[in-house]
SEKOL-383127 format. One record per residue (C-alpha): x, y, z. Coordinates in pm, whole numbers, padded with zeros to 5 digits, always signed. Layout:
<pts>
XYZ;...
</pts>
This chain:
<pts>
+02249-02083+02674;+01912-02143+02506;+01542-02055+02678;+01225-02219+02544;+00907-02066+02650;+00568-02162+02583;+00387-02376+02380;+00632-02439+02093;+00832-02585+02378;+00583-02859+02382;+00524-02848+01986;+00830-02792+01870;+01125-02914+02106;+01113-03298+02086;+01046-03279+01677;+01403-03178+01562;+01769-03188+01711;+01903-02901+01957;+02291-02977+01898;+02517-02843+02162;+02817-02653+01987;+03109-02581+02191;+03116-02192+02116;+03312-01984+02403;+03093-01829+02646;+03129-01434+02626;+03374-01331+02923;+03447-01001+03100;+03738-00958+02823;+03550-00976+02540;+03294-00738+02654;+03560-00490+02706;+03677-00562+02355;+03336-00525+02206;+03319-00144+02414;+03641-00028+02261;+03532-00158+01874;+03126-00021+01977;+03207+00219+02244;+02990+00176+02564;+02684+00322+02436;+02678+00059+02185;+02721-00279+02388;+02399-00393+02594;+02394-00654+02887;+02142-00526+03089;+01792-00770+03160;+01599-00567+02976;+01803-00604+02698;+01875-00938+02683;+01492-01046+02737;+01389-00760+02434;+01632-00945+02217;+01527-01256+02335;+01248-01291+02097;+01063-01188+01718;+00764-01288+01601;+00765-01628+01643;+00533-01755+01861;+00632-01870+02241;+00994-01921+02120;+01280-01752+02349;+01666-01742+02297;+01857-01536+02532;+02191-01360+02354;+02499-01346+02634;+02522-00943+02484;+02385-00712+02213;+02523-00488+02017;+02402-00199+01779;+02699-00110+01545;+02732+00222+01333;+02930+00164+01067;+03017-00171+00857;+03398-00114+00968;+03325-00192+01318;+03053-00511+01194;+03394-00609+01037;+03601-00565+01327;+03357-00780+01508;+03324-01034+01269;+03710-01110+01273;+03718-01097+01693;+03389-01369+01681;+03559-01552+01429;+03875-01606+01613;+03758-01691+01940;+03440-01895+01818;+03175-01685+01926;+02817-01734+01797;+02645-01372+01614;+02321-01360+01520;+02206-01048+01319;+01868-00882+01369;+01675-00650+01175;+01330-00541+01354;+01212-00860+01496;+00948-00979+01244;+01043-01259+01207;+00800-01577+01238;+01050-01860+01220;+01318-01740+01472;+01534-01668+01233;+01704-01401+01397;+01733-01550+01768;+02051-01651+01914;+01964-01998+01956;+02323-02081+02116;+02381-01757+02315;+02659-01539+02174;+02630-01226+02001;+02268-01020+01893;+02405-00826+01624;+02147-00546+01594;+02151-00321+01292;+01869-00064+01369;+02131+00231+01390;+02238+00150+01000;+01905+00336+00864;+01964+00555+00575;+01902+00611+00266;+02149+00663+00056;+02127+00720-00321;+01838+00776-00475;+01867+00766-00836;+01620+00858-01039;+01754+00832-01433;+01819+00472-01347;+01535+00371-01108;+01746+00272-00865;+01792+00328-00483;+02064+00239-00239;+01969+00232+00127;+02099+00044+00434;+01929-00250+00592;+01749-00115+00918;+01514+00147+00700;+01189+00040+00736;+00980-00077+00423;+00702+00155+00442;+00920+00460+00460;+01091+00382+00176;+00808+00296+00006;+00658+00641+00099;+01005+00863+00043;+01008+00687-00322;+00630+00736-00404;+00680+01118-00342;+00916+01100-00652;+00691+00898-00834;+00932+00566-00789;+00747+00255-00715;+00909-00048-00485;+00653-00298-00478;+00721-00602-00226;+00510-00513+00102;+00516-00776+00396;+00187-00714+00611;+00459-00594+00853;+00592-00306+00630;+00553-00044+00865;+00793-00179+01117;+00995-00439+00946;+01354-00344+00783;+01441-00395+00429;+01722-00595+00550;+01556-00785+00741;+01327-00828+00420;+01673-00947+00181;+01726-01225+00447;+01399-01388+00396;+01317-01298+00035;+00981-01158+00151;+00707-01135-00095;+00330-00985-00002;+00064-00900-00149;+00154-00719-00457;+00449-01028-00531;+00204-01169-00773;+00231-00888-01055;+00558-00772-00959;+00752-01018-00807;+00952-01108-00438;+01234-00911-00297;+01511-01094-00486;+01330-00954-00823;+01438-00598-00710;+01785-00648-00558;+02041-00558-00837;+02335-00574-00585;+02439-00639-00218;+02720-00486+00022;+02801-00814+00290;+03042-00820+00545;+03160-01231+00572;+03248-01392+00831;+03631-01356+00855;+03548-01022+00852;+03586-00907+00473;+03384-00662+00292;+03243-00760-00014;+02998-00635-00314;+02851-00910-00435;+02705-00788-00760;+02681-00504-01002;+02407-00217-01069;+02316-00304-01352;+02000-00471-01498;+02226-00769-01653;+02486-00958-01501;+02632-01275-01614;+02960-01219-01480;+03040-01543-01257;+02845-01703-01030;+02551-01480-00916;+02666-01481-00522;+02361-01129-00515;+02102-01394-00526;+02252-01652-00308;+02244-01391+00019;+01893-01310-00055;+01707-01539+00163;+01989-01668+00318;+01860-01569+00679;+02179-01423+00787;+02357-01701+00758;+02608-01668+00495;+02702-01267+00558;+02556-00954+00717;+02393-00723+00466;+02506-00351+00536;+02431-00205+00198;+02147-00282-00057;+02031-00180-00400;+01746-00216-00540;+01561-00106-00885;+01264+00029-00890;+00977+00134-01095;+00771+00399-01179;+00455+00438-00962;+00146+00359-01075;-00118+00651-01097;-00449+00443-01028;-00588+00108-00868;-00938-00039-00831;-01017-00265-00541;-01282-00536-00510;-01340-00779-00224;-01579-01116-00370;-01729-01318-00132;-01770-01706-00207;-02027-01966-00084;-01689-02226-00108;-01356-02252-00031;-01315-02478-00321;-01527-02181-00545;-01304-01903-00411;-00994-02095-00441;-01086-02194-00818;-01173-01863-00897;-00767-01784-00871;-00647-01992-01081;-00947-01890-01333;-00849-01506-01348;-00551-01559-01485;-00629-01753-01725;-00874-01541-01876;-00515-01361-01946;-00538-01081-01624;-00258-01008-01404;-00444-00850-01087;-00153-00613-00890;-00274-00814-00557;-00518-01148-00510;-00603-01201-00158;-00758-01516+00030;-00927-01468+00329;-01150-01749+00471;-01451-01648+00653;-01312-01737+01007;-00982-01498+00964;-01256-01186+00843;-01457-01214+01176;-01163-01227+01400;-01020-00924+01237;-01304-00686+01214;-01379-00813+01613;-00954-00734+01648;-01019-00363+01461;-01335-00258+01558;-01364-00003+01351;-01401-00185+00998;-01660-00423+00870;-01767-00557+00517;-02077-00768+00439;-02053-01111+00573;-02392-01303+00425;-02467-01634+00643;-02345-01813+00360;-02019-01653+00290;-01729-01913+00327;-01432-01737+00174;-01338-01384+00022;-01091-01300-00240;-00953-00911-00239;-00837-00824-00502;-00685-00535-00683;-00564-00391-01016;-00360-00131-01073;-00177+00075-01327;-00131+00392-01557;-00485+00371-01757;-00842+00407-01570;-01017+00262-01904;-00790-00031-01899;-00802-00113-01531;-01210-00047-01568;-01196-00284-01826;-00975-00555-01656;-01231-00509-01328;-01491-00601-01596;-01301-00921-01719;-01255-01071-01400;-01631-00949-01237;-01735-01143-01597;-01536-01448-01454;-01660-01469-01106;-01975-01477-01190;-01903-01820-01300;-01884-01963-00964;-02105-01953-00680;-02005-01620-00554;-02232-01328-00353;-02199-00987-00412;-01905-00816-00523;-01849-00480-00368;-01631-00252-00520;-01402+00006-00294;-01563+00348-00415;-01263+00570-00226;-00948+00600-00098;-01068+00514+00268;-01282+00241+00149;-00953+00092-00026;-00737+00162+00323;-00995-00045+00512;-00971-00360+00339;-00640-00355+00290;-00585-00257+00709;-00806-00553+00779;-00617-00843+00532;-00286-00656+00701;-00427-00728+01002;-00542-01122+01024;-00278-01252+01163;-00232-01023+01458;-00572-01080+01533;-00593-01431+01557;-00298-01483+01742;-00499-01228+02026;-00746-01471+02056;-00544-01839+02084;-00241-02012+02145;-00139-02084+01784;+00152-02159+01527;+00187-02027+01192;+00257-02234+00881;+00364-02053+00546;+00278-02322+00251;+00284-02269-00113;+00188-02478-00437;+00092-02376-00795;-00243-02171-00775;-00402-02411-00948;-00366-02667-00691;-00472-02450-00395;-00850-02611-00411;-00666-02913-00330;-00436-02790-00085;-00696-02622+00106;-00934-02933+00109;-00632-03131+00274;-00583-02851+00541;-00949-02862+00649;-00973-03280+00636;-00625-03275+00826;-00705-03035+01111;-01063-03275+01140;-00840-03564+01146;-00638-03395+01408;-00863-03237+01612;-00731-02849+01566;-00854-02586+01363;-00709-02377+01104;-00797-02033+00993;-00680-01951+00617;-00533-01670+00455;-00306-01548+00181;-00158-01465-00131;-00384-01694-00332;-00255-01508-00640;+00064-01647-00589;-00062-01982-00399;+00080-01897-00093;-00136-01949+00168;-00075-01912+00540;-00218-02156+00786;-00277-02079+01141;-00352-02356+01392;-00522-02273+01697;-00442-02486+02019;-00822-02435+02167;-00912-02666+02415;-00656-02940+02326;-00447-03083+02612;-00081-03012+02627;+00039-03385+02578;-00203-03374+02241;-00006-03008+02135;+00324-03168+02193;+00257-03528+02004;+00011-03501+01778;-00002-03195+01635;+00330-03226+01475;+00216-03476+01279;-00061-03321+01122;+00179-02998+01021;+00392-03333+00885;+00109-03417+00690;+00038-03073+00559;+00352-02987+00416;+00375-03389+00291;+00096-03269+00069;+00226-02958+00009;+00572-03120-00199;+00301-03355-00329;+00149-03081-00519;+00484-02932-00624;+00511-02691-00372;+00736-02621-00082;+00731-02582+00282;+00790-02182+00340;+00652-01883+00073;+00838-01619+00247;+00861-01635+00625;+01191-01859+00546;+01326-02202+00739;+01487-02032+01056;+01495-02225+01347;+01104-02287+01385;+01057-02529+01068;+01408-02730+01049;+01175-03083+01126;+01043-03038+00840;+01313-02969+00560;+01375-03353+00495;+01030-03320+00390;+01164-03124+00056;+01455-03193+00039;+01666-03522+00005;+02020-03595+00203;+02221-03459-00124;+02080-03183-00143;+02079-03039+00204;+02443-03174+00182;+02515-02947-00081;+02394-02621+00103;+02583-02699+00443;+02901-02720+00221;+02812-02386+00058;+02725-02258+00399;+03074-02403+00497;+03279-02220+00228;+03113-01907+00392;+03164-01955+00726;+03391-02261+00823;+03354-02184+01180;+02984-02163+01189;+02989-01855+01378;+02673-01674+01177;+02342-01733+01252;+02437-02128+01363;+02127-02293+01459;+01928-02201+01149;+01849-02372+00844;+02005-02704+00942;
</pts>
């Protein structure tokens, strides 16, 4: 029971394998068995439903779920878990619908296991810097509810104020600030999973140390739901820091602005967030917002925002200093400095913003490469020559500090036939160069459904044979999140 919609039907359909699986369709007995585990206020088959949980993110791509449910508790995920995995029904867990690789959808039918109703917070403990919520609070209100006890949880996702931190665990999502402080799976100390066949598990300790088997708190994070549904998390924190400076730099060069990355930290600076924004993504969000605009000279190519924060205004002056001293090295305009708080909100609303709107304006697809920020001149040279090559055009933007840098492709004018067949095989080419440099073919938006066509690209027979067996030991019956990943 699978729906297609759109242009990724054309791009995407014909360029990797839709298996059938012979999972049981969902009958009138089940549902009635779902209603007395759920009770009926829980257990959704209405349209509107089905065609709300039909989608994320993910551009033009549709999967209808047979039913949906939104449990309370983690005894009645459990309960679920050991019905579906009895009578071979698919379940696919959501967390807010972010997602831009379909990793959530219910690519063959079956169950939308939706955990928006599991959205507390539940320990917040402040002599160890620690917090334990459930997965459907979202990111920015934890991040808020901690800052107001001066507690600091860095990753932010450009969709933090409507994404779930569970949702955030699946696909080890990074942002902005990743490239001081680290990804998701840097803060997640331990993880409460219900498995397949139904057991409950804790799959670490909360502790800063743990060499106590094999670490099975890591191998869920990132796992897109595939392994286990996350019903508890904890995660350390830190303590918040007091000041930041922002500074957006605009470059005559990609290749300048690009370079300039790699150059600030080795003049020994660790910026708290380093931005890439080429000049195409700036106009189409300050046309998207409206209300925000920053200098763009006719010569402009590329900016870099960037920001440094911490607990000392003399040392974050001086680090501001240190890399102003090193842009001036390349062929850069002027550097304007954020003088306020509103001035900081504004640039950071409009990178937040890019890739909202540039999908308002096109038919595109998203790509999420990363390589070592050194080689992102190189990358980003190959991106340009390959969209000339291809006929399409990209518009560039990113975590440069980390050299993750996402690549949108815009369908324009091209014909549906060229979409469908040749497209493809410029993405093919991108990511080609992307392992080429040492990098790999998703940052943090994860595998999913959206880019399995291109995993053989990274990855060689043995060693995608060695995560469907660890998948396997998890889930024998491929009941969880089937369709993803492989």
């Amino acid at each position: 029971m699978f729906k297609n919609i759109g242009f990724l039907k054309n791009l995407r359909l014909n360029s990797h394998r839709f298996m059938p699986m012979n999972y049981k369709k969902i009958s009138a007995e089940d549902l009635q068995h779902f209603k007395t585990i759920f009770g009926e206020d829980s257990v959704f088959v209405d349209k509107e439903s089905i065609e709300k949980f039909s989608r994320d993110e993910t551009d033009g791509v549709s999967f209808a779920p047979e039913v949906v449910l939104k449990p309370s508790t983690v005894q009645q995920i459990s309960e679920l878990m050991k019905y579906c995995n009895a009578n071979n029904i698919p379940i696919s867990p959501r967390a807010a619908g972010t997602g831009l690789s379909a990793n959530s959808l219910c690519v063959y039918g079956g169950v939308m296991l939706v955990t928006e109703r599991l959205n507390k917070i539940l320990k917040i403990d402040e002599r160890n810097l620690q917090v334990t919520t459930e997965p459907a609070v979202i990111t920015e209100t934890l991040q808020n509810i901690l800052k107001e006890k001066g507690l600091f949880y860095p990753p932010d996702p450009s969709s933090r104020g409507s994404c779930f931190i569970g949702g955030n665990v699946a696909c080890n999502s990074g942002g902005p600030r990743a490239v001081k402080y680290g990804v998701v799976k840097d803060f997640v100390l331990n993880l409460e999973v219900v498995l397949p066949n139904g057991d409950i598990i804790w799959t670490g300790a909360n502790t800063l140390k743990n060499s106590t088997g094999y670490n099975l708190t890591q191998l869920l994070v990132g796992s897109e739901g595939t392994l286990g549904i996350i019903t508890k998390i904890v995660l350390k924190l830190l303590p918040y820091p007091n000041y930041n400076n922002v500074m957006l730099a605009p470059f005559k060069s990609m290749d300048d602005a690009s370079a300039a990355v790699s150059a600030i930290f080795r003049a020994g600076i660790i910026p708290s967030c380093l931005e890439f924004m080429e000049r195409e993504a700036i106009e189409y969000v300050m046309q998207f917002l409206g209300d925000v605009t920053v200098p763009l000279a006719d010569d402009t190519r590329a900016n870099l925002l960037i920001e440094v924060d911490g607990n000392d205004l003399e040392i974050i002056q001086k680090d501001c200093e240190r890399i102003y001293e090193v842009l001036t090295k390349f062929d850069v305009g002027e550097i304007l400095f954020a003088d306020n708080e509103t001035q900081k909100n504004d640039l950071w609303r409009m990178r937040r913003n890019i890739a909202y709107a540039v999908k308002k304006t096109n038919v595109t697809v998203e790509e999420d490469t990363v390589v070592p920020r050194a080689d992102l001149p190189e990358l980003l040279k190959h991106i340009k020559a390959t969209g000339k090559k291809y006929n399409f055009k990209t518009v560039c933007y990113g975590h440069a500090g980390d050299g993750n840098v996402h690549v949108r492709i815009l369908k324009d004018e091209l014909t549906d036939d060229y979409w469908k067949n040749e497209v493809p095989k410029g993405i093919r080419e991108i990511f080609e160069k992307v392992v080429e440099l040492g990098g790999t073919i998703s940052g943090e938006h994860g595998i999913g459904w959206i880019q399995i066509p291109y995993m053989d690209i990274k990855f060689k027979q043995p060693h995608l044979d060695l995560m469907r067996s660890i998948k396997k030991v998890f889930d024998p019956n491929n009941i969880l999140n089937p369709g993803k990943i492989f």
